[in-house]
C-alpha positions as CSV (number, residue, x, y, z in Angstrom):
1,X,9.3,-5.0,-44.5
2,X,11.5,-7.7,-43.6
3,X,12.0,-8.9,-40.2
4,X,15.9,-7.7,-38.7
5,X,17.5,-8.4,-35.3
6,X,18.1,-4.5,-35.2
7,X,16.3,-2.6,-32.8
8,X,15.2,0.2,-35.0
9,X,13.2,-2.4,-37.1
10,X,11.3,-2.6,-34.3
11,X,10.8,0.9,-33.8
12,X,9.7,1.1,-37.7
13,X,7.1,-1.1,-37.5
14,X,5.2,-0.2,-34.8
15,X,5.5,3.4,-36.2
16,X,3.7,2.2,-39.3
17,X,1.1,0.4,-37.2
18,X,0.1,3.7,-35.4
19,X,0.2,5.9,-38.6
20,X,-3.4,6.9,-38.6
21,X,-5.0,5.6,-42.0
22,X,-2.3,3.9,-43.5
23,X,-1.9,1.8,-40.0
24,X,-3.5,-1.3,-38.4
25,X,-6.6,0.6,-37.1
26,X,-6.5,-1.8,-33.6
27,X,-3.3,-0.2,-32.7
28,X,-3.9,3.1,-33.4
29,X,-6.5,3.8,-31.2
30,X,-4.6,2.3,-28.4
31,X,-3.7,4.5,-25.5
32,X,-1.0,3.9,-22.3
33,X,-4.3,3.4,-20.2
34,X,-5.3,-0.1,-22.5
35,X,-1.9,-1.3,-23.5
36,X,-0.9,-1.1,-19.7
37,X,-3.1,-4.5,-19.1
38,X,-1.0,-6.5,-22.0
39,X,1.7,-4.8,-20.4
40,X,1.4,-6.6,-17.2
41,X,-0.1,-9.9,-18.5
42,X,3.6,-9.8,-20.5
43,X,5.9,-9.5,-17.9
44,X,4.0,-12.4,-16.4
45,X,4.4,-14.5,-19.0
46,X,8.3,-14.1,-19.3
47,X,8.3,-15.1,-15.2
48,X,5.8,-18.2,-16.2
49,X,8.8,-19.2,-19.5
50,X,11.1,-19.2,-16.6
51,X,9.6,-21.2,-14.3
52,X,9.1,-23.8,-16.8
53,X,12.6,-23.4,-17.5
54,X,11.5,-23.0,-21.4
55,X,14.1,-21.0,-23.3
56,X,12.6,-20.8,-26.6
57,X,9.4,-19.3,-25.3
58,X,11.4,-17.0,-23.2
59,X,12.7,-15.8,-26.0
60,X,9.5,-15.2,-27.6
61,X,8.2,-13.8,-24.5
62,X,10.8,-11.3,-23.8
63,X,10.1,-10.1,-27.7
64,X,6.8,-9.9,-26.7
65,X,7.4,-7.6,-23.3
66,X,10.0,-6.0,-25.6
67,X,6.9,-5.0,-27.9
68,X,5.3,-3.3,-25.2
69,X,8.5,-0.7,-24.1
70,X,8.5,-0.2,-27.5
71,X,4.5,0.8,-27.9
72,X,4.4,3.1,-24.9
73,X,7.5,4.7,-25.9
74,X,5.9,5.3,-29.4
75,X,2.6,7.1,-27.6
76,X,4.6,9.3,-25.6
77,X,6.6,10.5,-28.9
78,X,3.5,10.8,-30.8
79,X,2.4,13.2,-27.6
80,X,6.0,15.1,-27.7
81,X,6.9,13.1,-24.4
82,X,9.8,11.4,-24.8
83,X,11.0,8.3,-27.8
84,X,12.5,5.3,-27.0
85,X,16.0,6.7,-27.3
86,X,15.2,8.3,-24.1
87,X,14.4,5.6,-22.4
88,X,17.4,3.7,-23.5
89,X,19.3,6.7,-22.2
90,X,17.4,6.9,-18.8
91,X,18.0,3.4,-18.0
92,X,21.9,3.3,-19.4
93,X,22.2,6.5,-16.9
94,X,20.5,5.2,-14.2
95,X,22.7,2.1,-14.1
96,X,26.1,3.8,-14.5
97,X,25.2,6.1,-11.6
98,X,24.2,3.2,-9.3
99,X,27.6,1.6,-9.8
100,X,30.2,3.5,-9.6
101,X,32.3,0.4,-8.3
102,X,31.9,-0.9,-12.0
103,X,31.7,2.1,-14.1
104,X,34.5,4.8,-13.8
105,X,33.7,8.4,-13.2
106,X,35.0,11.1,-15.6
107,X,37.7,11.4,-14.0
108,X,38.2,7.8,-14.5
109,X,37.9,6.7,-11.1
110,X,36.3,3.6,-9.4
111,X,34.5,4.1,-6.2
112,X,34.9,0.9,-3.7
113,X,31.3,-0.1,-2.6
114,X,30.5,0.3,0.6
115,X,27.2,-1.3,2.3
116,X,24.5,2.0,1.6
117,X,26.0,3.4,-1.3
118,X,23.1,1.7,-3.6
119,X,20.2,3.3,-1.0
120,X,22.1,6.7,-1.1
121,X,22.3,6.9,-4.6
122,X,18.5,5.9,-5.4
123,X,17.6,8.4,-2.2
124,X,19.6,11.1,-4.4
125,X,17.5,9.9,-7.6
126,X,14.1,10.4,-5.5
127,X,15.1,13.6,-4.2
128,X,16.0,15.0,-7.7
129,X,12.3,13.3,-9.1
130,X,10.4,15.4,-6.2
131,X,11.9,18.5,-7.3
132,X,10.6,17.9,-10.7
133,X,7.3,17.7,-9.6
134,X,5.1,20.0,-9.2
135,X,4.7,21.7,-5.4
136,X,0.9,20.4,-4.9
137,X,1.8,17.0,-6.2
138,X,5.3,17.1,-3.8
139,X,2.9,18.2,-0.6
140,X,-0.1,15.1,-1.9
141,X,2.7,12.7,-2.0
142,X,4.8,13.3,1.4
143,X,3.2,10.3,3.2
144,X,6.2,7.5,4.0
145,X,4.1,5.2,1.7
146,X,3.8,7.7,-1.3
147,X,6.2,5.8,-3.7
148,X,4.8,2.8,-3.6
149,X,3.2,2.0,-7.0
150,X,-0.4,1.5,-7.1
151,X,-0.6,-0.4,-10.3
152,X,2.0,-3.6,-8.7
153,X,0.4,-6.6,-8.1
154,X,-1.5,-6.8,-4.8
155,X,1.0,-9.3,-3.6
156,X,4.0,-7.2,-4.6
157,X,2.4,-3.9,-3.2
158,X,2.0,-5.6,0.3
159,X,5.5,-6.4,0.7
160,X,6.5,-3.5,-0.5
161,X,3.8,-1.4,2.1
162,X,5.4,-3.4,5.1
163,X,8.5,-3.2,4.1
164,X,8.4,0.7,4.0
165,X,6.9,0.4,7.2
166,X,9.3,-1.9,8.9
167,X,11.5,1.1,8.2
168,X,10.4,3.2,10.8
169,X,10.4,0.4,13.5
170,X,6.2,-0.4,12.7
171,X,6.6,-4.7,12.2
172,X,6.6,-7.7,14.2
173,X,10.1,-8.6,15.9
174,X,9.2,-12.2,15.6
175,X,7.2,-14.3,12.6
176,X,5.7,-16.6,15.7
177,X,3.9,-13.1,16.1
178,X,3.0,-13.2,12.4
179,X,1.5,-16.7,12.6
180,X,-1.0,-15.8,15.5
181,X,-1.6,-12.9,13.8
182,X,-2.8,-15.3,10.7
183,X,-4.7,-17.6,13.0
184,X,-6.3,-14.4,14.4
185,X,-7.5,-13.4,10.5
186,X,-8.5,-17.2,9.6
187,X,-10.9,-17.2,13.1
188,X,-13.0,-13.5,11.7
189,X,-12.9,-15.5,8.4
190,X,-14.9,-18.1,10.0
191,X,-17.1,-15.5,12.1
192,X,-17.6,-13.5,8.8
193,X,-18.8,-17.6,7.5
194,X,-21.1,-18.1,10.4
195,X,-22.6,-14.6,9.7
196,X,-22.9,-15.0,6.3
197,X,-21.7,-11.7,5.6
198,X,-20.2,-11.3,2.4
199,X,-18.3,-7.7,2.9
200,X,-17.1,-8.5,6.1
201,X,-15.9,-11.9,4.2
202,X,-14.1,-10.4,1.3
203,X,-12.3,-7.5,4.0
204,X,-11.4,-11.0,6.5
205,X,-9.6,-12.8,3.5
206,X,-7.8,-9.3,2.6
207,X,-6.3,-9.3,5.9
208,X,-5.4,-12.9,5.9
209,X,-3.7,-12.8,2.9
210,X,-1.9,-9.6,3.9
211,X,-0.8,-11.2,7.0
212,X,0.6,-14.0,5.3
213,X,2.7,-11.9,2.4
214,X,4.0,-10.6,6.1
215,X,4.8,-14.1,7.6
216,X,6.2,-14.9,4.3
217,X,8.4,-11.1,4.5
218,X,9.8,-12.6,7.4
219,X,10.3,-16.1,6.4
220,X,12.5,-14.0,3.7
221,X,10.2,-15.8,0.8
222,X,8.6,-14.3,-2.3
223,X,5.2,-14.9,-2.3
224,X,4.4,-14.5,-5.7
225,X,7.2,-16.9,-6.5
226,X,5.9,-19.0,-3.6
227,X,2.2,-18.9,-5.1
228,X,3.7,-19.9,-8.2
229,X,5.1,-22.8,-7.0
230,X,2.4,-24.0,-5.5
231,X,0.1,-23.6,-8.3
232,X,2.1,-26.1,-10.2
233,X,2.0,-28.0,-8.1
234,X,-1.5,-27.8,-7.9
235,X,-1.9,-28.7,-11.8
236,X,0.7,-31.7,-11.5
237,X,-1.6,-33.4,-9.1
238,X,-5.0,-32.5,-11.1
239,X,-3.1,-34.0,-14.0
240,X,-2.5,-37.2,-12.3
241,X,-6.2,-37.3,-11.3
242,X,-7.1,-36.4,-14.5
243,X,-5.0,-39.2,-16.1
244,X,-5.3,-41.9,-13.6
245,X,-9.3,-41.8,-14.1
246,X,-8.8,-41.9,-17.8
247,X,-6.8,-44.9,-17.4
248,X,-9.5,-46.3,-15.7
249,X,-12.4,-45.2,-18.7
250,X,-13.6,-42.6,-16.2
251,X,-14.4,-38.4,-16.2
252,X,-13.9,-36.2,-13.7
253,X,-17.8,-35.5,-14.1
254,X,-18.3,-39.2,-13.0
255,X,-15.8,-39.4,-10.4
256,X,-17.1,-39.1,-7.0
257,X,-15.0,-36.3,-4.4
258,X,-13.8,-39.4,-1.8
259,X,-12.0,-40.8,-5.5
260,X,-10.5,-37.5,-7.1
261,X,-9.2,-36.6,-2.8
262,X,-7.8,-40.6,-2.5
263,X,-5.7,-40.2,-5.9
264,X,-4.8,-36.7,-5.3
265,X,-3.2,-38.1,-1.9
266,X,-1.2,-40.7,-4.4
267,X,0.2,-38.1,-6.8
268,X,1.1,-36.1,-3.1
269,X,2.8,-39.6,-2.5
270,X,4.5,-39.9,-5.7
271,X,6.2,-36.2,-5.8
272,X,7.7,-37.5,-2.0
């Protein structure tokens, strides 16, 4: 089967991977519960291609996050669910309907966009998925934090929690309250240390870093894309530690933790 830049190719072959005998037997036995892992670690690896500004492996990437649309959508067909011509049409619907300022009606008219026509359309959009539903999963799923997704990152889910509630008036009117909140969380961190309490630990850091997705909410930042940053950063100046002691005939192993801080403080000085 030859490779083709058509999107049905695609659709071929992983329908001859999950053809039971004749298939690869790996993929076969896959279900949405273990491809939803590969699923994730995908999409973060087309955000890590862009960060590093690397098209080419973008490219591969999004082939690679493509794959995985492409697998689910194949599970659900084999289950009489839905194929991947219905998600094409759901997501070609979905974005005609959220801008009508771009996309004429049938009457062939362009709506002018006005500043909550996006959250009225997507309220519509929830309203007509919770009639769908069945009535005892409508009634478990009422709380004003229902729709947020439990399988998002923790980061993501946190902004998304306080956003929600910011909604209804429960957040902080100013980040300075935000930062003493943090410097409230880092001081039970410590008691939690001095206790040596491991539980009360592990729930102390949860609500530091909690309160800090919230500082950074306010701050307008991503934290994820923050965190990212940062961790480059943190591998840039390990590098230079790395290379300056190897310049020097040295290991890491053998350097002592006054040497690796002092040229750790140089690469700092370098990036400035």
């Amino acid at each position: 089967m030859p490779p083709s830049r058509d999107i049905s190719r695609l659709i071929e072959i992983m329908a001859a991977l999950r053809t039971p005998v004749t298939g690869c037997p790996w993929d076969v036995e896959q279900t949405f519960q273990t491809i939803a892992p590969y699923t994730i670690e995908e999409a973060y690896e087309v955000a890590d291609a862009i960060t590093r500004n690397d098209l080419d492996d973008l490219r591969e990437e999004l082939g690679d996050l493509l794959l995985q649309v492409i697998y689910h959508a194949r599970i659900a067909e084999e289950q009489g669910a839905f194929a991947f011509g219905d998600v094409v049409e759901g997501i070609t619907t979905k974005m005609i309907r959220r801008h009508p300022h771009v996309f004429p009606d049938k009457d062939g008219n362009v709506t002018k966009p006005t500043k909550g026509t996006w959250d009225r359309i997507k309220a519509e959009e929830k309203a007509e998925r919770a009639a769908r539903r069945p009535s005892e999963e409508q009634n478990s799923k009422s709380s004003l934090l229902a729709g947020i997704k439990a399988g998002q990152p923790a980061l993501v889910r946190a902004m998304e929690l306080q956003r929600k509630a910011a909604t209804v008036g429960f957040d902080w009117n100013d980040p300075r309250a935000v930062l003493q909140k943090i410097r409230e969380e880092a001081d039970e961190i410590e008691a939690a240390l001095e206790a040596k309490d491991a539980t009360e630990l592990s729930a102390e850091t949860g609500d530091l870093l909690f309160a800090l997705v919230n500082l950074a909410r306010h701050a307008e930042v991503d934290p994820e894309t923050a965190l990212r940053g940062t961790n480059a950063k943190f591998e840039r100046r390990f590098a230079h530690i790395e290379h300056a002691l190897a310049a020097k005939g040295r290991t890491l192993e053998e350097a002592s933790l006054d040497e690796m801080d002092e040229l750790w403080n140089e690469a700092k000085a370098l990036e400035k």
